[in-house]
N, C-alpha and C positions, 0 to 999 in steps of 0.2 A: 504494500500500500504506500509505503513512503512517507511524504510530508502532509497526505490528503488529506489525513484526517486533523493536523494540524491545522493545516492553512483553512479547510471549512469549520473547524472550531471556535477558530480567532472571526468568524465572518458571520457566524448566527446569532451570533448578541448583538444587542446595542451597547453603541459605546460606551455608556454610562457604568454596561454590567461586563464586561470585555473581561478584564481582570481577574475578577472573579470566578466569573464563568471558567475560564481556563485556567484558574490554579486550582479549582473542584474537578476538572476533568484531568489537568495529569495528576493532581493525588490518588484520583479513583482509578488512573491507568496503575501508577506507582502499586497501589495495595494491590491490586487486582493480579499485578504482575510477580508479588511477592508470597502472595496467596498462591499462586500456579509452580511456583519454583519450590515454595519448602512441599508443597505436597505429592506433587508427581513422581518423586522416586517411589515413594509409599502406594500409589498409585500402581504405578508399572506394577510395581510386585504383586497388590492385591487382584488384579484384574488377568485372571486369565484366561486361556484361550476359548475353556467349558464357555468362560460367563461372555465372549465375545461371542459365539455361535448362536447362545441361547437371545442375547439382546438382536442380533443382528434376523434369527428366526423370527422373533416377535416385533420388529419394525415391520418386514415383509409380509408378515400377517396381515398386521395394520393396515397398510400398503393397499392389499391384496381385498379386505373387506371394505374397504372405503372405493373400491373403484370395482363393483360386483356389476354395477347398471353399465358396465364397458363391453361393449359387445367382441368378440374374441376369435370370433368364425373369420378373421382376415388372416388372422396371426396365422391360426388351426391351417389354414388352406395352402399362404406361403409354405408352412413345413413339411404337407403333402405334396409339393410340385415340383415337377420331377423337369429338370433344364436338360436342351439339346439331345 
């Protein structure tokens, strides 16, 4: 992202709240960033591969029930068609 999200930071306040505005926002980068550093080694370790298959199953479920009104007979028909 680069400096984007600076240079639109410093540009959605008015000037009056400029200052502020943007030392509330890199504090909340700062914590935020320091929050993700000490926890992530703790992290990696407790997360493994079971609980990655398992979360990743139940996105696709999700996925999968939230778009049942899709109709599928295009898909179905490409993987029966047989080229040249």
């Amino acid at each position: 992202m680069g400096p984007m999200p600076w240079t639109i930071n410093s540009e959605i306040y008015p000037l009056w709240a400029r200052s502020l505005g943007n030392s509330l926002a890199t504090s909340v980068n700062w914590a935020s960033n320091l929050v993700v550093s000490m926890t992530f080694l703790s992290l990696t370790e407790a997360i493994t591969k079971q609980v990655v298959v398992v979360v990743t199953f139940l996105f696709h479920l999700n996925l999968d029930s939230n778009n049942t009104s899709y109709n599928r007979t295009p898909i179905r028909a490409l993987s029966t068609c047989t080229w040249g």
